[in-house]
C-alpha positions as CSV (number, residue, x, y, z in Angstrom):
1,X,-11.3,15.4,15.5
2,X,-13.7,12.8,16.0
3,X,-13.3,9.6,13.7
4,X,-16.9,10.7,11.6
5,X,-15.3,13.8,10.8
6,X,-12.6,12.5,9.2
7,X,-14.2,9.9,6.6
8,X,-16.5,12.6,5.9
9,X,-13.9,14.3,4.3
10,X,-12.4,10.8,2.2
11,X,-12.4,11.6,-1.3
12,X,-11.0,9.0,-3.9
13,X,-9.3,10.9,-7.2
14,X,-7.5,9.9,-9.7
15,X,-3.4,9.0,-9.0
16,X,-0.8,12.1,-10.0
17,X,2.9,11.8,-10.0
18,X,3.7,13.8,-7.1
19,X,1.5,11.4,-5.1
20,X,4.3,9.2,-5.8
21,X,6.9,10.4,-3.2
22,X,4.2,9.9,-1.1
23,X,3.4,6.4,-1.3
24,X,7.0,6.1,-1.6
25,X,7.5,7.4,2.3
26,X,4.3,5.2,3.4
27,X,6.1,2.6,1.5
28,X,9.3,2.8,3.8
29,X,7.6,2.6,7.2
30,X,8.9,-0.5,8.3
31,X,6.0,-1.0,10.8
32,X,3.4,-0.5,8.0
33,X,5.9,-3.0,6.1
34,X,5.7,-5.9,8.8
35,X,1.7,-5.7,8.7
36,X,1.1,-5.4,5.4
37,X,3.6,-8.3,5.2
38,X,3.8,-8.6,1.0
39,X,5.4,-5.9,0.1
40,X,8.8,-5.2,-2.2
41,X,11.6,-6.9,-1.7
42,X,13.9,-3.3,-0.7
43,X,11.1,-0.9,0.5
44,X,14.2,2.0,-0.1
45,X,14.5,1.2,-3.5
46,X,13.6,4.2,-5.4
47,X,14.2,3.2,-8.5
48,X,12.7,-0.6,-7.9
49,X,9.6,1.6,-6.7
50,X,9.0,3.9,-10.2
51,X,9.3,0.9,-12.1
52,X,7.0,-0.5,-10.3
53,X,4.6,2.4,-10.2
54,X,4.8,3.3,-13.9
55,X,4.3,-0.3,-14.4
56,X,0.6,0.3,-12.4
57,X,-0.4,3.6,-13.9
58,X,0.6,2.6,-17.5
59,X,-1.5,-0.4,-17.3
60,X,-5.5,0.0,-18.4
61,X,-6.7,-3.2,-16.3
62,X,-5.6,-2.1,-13.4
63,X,-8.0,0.6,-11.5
64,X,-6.0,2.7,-9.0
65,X,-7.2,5.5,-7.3
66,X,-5.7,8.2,-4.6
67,X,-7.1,8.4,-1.2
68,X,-7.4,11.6,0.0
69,X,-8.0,13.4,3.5
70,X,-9.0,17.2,3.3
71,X,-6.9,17.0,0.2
72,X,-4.1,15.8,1.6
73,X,-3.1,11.7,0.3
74,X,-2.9,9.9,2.6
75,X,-2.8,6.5,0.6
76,X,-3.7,4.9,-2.3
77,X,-6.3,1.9,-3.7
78,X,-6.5,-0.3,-6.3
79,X,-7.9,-3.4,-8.3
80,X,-5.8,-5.9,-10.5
81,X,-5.5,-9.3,-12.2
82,X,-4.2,-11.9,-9.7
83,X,-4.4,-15.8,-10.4
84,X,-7.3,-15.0,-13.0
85,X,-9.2,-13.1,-11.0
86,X,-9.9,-9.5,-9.6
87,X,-8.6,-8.4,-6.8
88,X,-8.1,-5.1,-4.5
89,X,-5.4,-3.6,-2.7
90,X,-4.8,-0.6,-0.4
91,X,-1.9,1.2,1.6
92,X,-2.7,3.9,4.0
93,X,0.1,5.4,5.7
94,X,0.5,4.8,9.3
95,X,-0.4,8.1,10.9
96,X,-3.9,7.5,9.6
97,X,-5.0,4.1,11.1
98,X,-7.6,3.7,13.2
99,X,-9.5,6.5,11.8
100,X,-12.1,4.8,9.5
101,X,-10.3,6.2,6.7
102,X,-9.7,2.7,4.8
103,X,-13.2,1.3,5.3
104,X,-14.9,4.7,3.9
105,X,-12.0,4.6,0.9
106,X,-12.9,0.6,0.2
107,X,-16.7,1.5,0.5
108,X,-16.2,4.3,-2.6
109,X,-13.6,2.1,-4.1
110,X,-16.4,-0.5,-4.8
111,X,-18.9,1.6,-6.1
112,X,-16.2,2.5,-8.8
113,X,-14.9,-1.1,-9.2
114,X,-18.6,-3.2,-9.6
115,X,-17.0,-6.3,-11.1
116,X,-18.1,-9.5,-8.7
117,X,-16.7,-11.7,-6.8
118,X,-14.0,-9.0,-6.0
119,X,-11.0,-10.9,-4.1
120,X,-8.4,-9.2,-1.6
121,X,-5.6,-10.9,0.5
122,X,-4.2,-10.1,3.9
123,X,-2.0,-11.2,6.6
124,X,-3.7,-13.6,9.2
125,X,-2.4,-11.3,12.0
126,X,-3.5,-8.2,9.8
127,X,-6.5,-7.7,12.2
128,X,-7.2,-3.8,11.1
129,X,-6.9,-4.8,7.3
130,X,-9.8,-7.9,8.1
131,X,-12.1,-5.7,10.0
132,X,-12.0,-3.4,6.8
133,X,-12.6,-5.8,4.2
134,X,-15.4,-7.7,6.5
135,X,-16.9,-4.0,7.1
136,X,-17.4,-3.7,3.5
137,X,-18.8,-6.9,3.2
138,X,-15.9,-9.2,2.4
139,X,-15.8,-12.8,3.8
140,X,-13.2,-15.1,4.4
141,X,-13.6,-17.4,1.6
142,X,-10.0,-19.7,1.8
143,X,-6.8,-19.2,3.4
144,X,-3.5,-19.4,1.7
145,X,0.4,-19.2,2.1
146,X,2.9,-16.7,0.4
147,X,6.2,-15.4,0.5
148,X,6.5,-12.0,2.6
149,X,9.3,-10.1,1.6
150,X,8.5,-7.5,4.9
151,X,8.9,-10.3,7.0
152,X,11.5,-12.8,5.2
153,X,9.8,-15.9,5.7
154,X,6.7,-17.7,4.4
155,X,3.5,-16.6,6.4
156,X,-0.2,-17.3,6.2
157,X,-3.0,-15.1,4.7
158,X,-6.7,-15.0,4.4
159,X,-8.1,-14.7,1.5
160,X,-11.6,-13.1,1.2
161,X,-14.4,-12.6,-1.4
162,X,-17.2,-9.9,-1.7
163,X,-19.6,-11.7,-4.2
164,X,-22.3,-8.8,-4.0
């Protein structure tokens, strides 16, 4: 299956609790884990992980959507409150890089979330979560440091800004 084929069939919906053994498997892939970087503290932590997921879908502010592939998920997307100002974040489990699926799932996102400049964060080694965010029309706007629990150590990040 060519990689057009699959975006075309990207569709953003809103998040349902059995997507949430989902993300909690995408959430264990220590791989994914080491380039996302900032992730929880004990990805296996099934408990640690409803917490935090009722915590994000009983909260109004924050935007969160499903992504979904020929109705399957395949990940998830959302937009937060983070040092004052708005952010967005995405996971896509690892079977499903490389495919264009996060760049057409940002590109959607941001017609849903239209709230300017928009912020996101990522690992300076995080080359596949940069080309998205600069494909959708995010620059690097700063660069930063932060504690990644995935990696146990301090790292640096870029952080970029879509002001359009």
């Amino acid at each position: 299956m060519s990689k057009e084929a699959n975006v075309d069939k990207v569709i953003l919906r809103d998040i349902k609790a059995g997507d949430l053994p989902i993300f909690f498997e995408h959430q264990k892939d220590d791989i994914a884990n080491q380039m996302a970087a900032f992730t929880s503290k004990d990805s296996t932590n099934w408990n640690q992980f409803c917490k935090h997921w009722n915590r994000i879908l009983t909260d109004a502010t924050i935007i969160k959507q499903a992504i979904t592939l020929e109705n399957r998920v395949v990940g998830h997307i959302s937009s937060f409150e983070m040092f004052e100002e708005r952010e967005v974040s995405y996971w896509i489990g690892r079977e499903h890089w490389g495919k264009g699926i996060a760049t057409d799932a940002l590109k959607q996102f941001l017609s849903l979330v239209t709230i300017r400049p928009l912020y996101a964060r990522a690992a300076k080694d995080n080359i596949g979560s940069r080309l998205v965010l600069e494909k959708c029309g995010f620059l690097i706007t700063g660069e930063g440091k932060g504690f990644a629990n995935a990696r146990n150590e301090e790292i640096e990040e870029f952080i970029f800004t879509l002001r359009y």
